[in-house]
C-alpha positions in Angstrom: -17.5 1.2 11.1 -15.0 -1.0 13.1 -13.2 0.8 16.0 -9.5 0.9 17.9 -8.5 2.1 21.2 -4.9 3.1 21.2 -2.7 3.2 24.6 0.8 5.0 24.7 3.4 4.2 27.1 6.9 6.0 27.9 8.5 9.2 26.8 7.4 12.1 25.0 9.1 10.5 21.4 6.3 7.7 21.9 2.9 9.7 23.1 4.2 11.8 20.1 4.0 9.0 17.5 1.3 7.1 19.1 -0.7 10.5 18.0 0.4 10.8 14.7 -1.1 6.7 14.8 -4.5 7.6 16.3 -4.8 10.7 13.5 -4.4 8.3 10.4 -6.7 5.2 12.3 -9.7 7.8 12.8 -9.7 8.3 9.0 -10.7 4.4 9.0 -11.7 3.6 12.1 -13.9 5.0 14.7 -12.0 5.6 18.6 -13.7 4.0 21.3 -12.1 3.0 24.6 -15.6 0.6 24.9 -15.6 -1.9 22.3 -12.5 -1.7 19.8 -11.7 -3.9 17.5 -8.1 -3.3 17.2 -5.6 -2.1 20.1 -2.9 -0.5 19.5 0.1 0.0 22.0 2.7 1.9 21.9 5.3 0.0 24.1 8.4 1.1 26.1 11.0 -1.1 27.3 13.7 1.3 28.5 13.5 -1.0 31.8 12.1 -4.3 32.9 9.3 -2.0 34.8 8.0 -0.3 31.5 8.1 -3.9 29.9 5.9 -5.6 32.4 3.4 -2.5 32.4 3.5 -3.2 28.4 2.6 -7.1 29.0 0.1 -6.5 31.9 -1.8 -4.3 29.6 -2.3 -6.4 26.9 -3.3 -9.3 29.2 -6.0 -6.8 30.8 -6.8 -5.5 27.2 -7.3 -9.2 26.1 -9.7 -9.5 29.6 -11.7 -6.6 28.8 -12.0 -6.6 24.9 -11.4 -10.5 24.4 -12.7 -9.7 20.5 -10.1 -7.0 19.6 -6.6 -7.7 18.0 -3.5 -6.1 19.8 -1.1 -4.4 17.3 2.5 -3.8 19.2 4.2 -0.1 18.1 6.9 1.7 19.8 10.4 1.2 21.2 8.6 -2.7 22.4 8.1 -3.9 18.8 11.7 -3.7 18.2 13.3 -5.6 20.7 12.5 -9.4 18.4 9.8 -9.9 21.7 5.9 -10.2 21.2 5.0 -9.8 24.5 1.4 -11.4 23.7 0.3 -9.4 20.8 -0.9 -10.6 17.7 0.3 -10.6 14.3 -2.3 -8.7 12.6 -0.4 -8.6 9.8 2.5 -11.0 9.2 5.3 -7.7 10.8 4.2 -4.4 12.4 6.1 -2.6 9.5 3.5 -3.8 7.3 0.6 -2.3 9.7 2.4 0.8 9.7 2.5 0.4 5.6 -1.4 0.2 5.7 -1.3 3.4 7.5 0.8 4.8 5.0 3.8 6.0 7.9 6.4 2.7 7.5 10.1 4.1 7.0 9.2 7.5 7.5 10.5 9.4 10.1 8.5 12.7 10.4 5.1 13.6 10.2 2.8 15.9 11.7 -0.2 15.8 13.7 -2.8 18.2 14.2 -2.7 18.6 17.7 -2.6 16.5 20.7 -5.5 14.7 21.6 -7.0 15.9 25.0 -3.8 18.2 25.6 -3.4 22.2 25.6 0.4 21.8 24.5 1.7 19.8 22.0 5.3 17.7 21.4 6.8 18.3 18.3 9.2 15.5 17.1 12.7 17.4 15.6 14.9 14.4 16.1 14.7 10.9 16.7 17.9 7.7 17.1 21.3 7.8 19.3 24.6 7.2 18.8 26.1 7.2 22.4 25.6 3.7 23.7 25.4 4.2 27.2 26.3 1.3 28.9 22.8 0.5 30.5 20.7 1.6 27.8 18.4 0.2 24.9 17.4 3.1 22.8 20.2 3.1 20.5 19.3 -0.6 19.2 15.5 0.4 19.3 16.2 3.8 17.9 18.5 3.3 15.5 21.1 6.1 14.0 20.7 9.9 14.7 18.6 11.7 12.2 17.6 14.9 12.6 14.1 16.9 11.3 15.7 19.7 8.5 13.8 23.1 10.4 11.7 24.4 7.3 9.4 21.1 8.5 10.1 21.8 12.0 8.6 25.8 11.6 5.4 24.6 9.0 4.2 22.0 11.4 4.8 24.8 14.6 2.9 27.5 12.6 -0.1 24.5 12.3 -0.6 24.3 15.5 -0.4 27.8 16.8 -3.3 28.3 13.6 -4.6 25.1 15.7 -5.3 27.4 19.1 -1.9 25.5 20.4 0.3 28.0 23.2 3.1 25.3 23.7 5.1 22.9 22.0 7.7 20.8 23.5 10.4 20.1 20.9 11.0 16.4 21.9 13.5 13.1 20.2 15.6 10.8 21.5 18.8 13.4 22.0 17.8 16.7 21.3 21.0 18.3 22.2 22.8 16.3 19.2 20.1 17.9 17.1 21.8 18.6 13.4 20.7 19.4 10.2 22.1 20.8 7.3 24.4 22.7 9.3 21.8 23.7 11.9 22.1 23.1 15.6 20.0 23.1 17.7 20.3 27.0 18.8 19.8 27.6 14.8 16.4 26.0 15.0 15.3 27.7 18.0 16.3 31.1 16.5 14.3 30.3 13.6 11.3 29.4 15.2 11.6 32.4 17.0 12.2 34.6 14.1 9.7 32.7 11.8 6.8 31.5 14.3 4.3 33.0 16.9 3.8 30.2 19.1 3.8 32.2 22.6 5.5 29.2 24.6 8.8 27.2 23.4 10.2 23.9 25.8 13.0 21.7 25.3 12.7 18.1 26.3 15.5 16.5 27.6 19.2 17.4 27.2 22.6 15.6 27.9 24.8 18.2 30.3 28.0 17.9 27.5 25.2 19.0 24.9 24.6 22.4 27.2 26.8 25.2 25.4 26.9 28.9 25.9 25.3 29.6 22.9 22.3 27.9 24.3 22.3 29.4 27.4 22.0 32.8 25.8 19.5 32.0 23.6 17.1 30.6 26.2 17.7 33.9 29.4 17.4 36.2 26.1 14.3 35.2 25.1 10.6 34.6 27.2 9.5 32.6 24.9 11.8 29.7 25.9 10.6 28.1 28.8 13.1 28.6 31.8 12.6 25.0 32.7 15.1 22.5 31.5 15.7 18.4 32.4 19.7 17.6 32.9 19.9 13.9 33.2 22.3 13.2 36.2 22.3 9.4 36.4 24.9 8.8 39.0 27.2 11.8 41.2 30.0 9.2 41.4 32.9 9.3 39.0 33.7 5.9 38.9 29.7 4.6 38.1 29.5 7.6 35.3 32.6 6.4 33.5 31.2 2.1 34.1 28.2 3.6 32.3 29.8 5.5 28.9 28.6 8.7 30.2 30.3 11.8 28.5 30.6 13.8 31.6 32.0 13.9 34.8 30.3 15.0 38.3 32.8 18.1 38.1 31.5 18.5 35.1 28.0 18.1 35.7 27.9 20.5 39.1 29.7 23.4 36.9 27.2 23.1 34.4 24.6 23.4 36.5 26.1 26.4 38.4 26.7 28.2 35.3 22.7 27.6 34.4 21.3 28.7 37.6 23.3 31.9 37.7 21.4 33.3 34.4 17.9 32.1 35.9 16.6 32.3 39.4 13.3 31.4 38.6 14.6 28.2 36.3 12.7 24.8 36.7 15.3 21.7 37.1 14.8 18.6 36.7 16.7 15.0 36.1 16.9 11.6 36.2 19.1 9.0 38.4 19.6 5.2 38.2 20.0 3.9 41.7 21.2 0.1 42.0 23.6 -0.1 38.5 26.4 -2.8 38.9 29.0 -2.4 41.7 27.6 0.6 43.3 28.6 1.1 46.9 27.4 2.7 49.3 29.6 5.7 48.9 28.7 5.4 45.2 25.0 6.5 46.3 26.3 8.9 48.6 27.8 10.9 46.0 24.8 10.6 44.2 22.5 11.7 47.0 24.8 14.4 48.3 25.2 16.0 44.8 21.6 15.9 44.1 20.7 17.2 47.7 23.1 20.0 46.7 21.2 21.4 43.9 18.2 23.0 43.1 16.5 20.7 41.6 12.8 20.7 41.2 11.8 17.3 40.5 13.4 13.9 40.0 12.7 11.0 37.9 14.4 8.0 39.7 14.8 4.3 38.1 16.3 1.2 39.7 18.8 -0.3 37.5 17.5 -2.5 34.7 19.5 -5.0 32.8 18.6 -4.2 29.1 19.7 -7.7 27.1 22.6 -7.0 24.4 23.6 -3.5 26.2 27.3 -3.5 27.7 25.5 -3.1 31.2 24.1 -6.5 31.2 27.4 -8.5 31.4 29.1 -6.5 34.2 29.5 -8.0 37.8 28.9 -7.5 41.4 25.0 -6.8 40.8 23.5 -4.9 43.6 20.5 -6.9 45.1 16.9 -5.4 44.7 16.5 -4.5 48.3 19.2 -2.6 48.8 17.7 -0.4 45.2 14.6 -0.1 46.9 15.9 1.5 49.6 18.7 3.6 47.8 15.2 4.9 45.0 13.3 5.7 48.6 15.7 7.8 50.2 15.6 9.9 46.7 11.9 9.8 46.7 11.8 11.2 50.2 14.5 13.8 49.2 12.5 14.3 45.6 9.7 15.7 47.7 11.6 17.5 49.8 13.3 19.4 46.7 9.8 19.9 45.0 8.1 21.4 48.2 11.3 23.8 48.8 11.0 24.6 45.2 7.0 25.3 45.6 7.5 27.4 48.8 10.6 29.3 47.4 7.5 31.1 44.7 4.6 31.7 47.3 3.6 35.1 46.2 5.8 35.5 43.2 3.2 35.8 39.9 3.4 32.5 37.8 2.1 33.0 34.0 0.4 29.3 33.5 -1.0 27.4 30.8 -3.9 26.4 31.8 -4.8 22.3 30.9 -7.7 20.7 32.7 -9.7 20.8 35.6 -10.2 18.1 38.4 -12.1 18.1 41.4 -13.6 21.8 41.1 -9.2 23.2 40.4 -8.1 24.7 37.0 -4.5 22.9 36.7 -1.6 23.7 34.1 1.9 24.4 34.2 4.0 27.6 35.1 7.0 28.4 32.8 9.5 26.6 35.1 7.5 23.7 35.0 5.4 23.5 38.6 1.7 22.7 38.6 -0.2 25.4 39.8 -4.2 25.0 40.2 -6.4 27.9 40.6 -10.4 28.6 41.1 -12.3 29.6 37.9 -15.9 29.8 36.7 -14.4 30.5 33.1 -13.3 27.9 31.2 -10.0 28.7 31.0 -8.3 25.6 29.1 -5.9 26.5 26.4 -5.2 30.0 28.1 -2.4 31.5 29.7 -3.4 33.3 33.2 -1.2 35.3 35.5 -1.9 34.0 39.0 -0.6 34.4 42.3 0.4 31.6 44.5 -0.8 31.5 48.0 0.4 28.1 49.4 1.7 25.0 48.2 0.1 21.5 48.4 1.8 18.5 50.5 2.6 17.4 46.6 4.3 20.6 46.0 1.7 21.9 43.8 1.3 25.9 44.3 -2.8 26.8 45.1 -2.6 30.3 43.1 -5.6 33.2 43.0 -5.7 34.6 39.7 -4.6 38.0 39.2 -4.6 39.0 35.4 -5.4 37.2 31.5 -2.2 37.2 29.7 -3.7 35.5 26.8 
C-alpha cells in the first residue's frame, strides 16, 4: 500500500479541512510521516510569512522524501501560485474529485487526529473585503452550514469520547442560515446536544450583539473565552483598512463583555506596520491594548496581499520600524498573559486535559489558559478540577488537582 503524509498550516478552517483530507486518504493510503508517497499541504497565505513557511516546507519535504509528489490544498492553492508543488493531477480540484470532496463545502470528520477537542466547520467565505486581506478572494462568498448538519456531526463526536468542539469558519459571527443566527445555532446545540464544552472561534466586535452575550454568561457550557480581533486602536488606520468599527466602538464592546464575566479569557489580533501608520498611530494601538484585559495576543506585521486594496496605498512603513512596533507588543503580550495567569492563582480551573510533555498533564481551562498538572492517571480526554499554585514565566498556571469532573 502506497502512503501520504499530510501537513496543515494556518487557522482552525484549514487544520479542520486538512482532517477531513487525511480521513478519506487513509481509506487508500497508509499515513506515514517516514516514507510517503504523496504530500499533501494545506497552505496559508494570509501573509508573506505563512507563504514562505508554505514554500520552505515543500523544499524540505522534497529534501527529505525526494520520491513523494506534493499535492497543494488550502487557502495557497487558490491564489494562481504553485509554490513548487506538482501537478499530480492536471488542477487540485481534480485531486479533490478523486477524494470524492471537490465543490462540496461540509463534511464531517470523525474526530481530530491526535487532539482531545475537535473544530467543527459551521461556515466558511467573506464578504467584507478588508482592505489588507486575502480571504475573501481565497474564500469565496459567505455560506453558511444549515444547523440540523451542524447538531448530527456534534452528537458524532461526543458518541466519539469528544468534550469540546470549537465551532470555527472564516466569519462566524456573519453565520446565517435559513433564518438562523448564530445565537439560534448555539441554542440548538444546547437544547439538542450533550457535548459538555462549547467554543467560539473568532468573532468581528460589530458581530457581538446582546443576544449573544446572554446566551454565552447564561450557559456553562459556552466557553467564557472569546477572540475580538482589534487590528489597529487608531481611528484613522481602522477606517484606511474597511474595518466596520471604530476604537469607541471596540473599547465599549469590550466593557460591556467583561462586566458579565470576570473570569472571561480575551484574546485578539493586531497588524503593526499597515501603510502610513505613525507613530501615534501605534500608540493608540498600544495604549488601547495595554488598557484591556486581554489574555493573549496574536500580532502580525503588515503584509501586502497582491489584488487587495491594501497593496496600492502609500507611505509604506519600513520593516524595522514593524519589528520594533510587533516587539514592544510581544513584550506587552507577555506581560498581559502573566497578569492574567497570576490574577487565578488559587481560583479552581475545570480543564480539559490534552497531552502530556516532559512528566506535566497540559490542557486548557474554560477561559482559555494552559494549565499543567502532576498525574499518574492518564487523564487525556478528561475534564479535572485543579487548583493553580503558581504560574510559569510563559504564563502557564502549575495547578494540583483537586476533584474529577468528568
Amino acid at each position: 500500500m502506497k502512503g501520504f503524509y499530510i501537513k496543515a498550516f494556518g487557522c482552525k478552517l484549514n487544520q479542520y479541512e486538512a482532517e477531513y483530507v487525511r480521513e478519506r486518504l487513509e481509506t487508500h493510503l497508509e499515513y506515514t510521516e517516514t516514507s510517503p508517497d504523496i504530500v499533501v499541504v494545506y497552505g496559508c497565505t494570509v501573509t508573506s510569512r505563512a507563504d514562505a513557511k508554505v514554500r520552505r516546507f515543500i523544499r524540505r519535504a522534497r529534501r527529505i522524501f525526494p520520491q513523494a509528489r506534493i499535492v497543494l490544498l488550502g487557502c495557497s492553492s487558490r491564489t494562481g501560485e504553485s509554490f513548487g508543488a506538482d501537478e499530480l493531477f492536471p488542477d487540485t480540484n481534480i485531486f479533490l474529485a478523486s477524494l470524492g470532496i471537490n465543490g462540496k463545502d461540509w463534511f464531517d470528520t470523525s474526530g481530530f487526529f491526535g487532539h482531545t477537542r475537535s473544530f467543527v466547520k459551521v461556515q466558511d467565505g467573506c464578504e467584507r473585503f478588508c482592505s489588507y486581506c486575502i480571504v475573501p478572494f481565497t474564500r469565496g462568498a459567505e455560506r453558511s452550514r444549515p444547523p440540523n448538519e451542524v447538531i448530527e456531526q456534534i452528537k458524532r463526536l461526543t458518541e466519539l469520547g469528544f468534550k469540546e468542539v470549537v465551532l470555527t469558519g472564516v466569519r462566524i459571527g456573519g453565520y446565517s442560515s435559513n433564518g438562523h443566527n448564530l445565537v439560534c445555532l448555539l441554542e440548538q446545540l444546547l437544547d439538542k446536544s450533550d457535548i459538555p464544552r462549547i467554543r467560539l472561534s473568532s468573532i468581528d466586535p460589530d458581530e457581538i450583539t446582546d443576544e449573544l452575550i446572554d446566551i454565552i454568561a447564561g450557559n456553562s457550557r459556552i466557553m467564557p473565552h472569546l477572540h475580538i480581533p482589534l487590528q489597529s486602536g487608531s481611528n484613522r488606520i481602522l477606517s484606511l483598512m474597511r474595518r466596520e468599527y471604530t476604537r469607541e466602538q471596540f473599547l465599549n464592546t469590550i466593557s460591556s463583555i467583561t462586566g458579565r464575566f470576570p473570569d472571561l479569557g480575551l484574546g485578539t489580533d493586531v497588524i503593526v506596520g499597515f501603510p502610513s501608520e505613525t507613530e501615534r498611530d501605534f500608540e493608540d494601538t498600544y495604549n488601547l491594548i495595554e488598557a484591556l484585559p486581554f489574555t493573549y495576543l496574536h500580532i502580525f506585521r503588515f503584509s501586502e496581499r497582491k489584488g487587495t486594496v491594501a497593496s496600492t496605498l502609500p507611505d509604506r512603513v519600513p520593516e524595522g520600524i514593524k519589528s520594533k512596533r510587533a516587539k514592544a507588543l510581544s513584550e506587552l503580550a507577555i506581560r498581559k498573559r502573566l497578569e492574567a495567569a497570576r490574577k487565578r492563582i488559587a481560583i479552581p480551573q475545570e480543564v480539559l486535559f490534552e497531552r502530556k510533555r516532559d512528566s506535566l498533564w497540559e490542557g486548557h481551562s474554560k477561559n482559555y489558559i494552559i494549565c499543567k498538572t502532576r498525574s499518574e492517571e492518564n487523564i487525556r480526554g478528561k475534564i479535572i478540577g485543579v487548583i493553580p499554585e503558581e504560574t510559569t514565566s510563559s504564563g502557564e498556571l502549575i495547578c494540583r488537582e483537586k476533584l474529577c469532573t468528568g
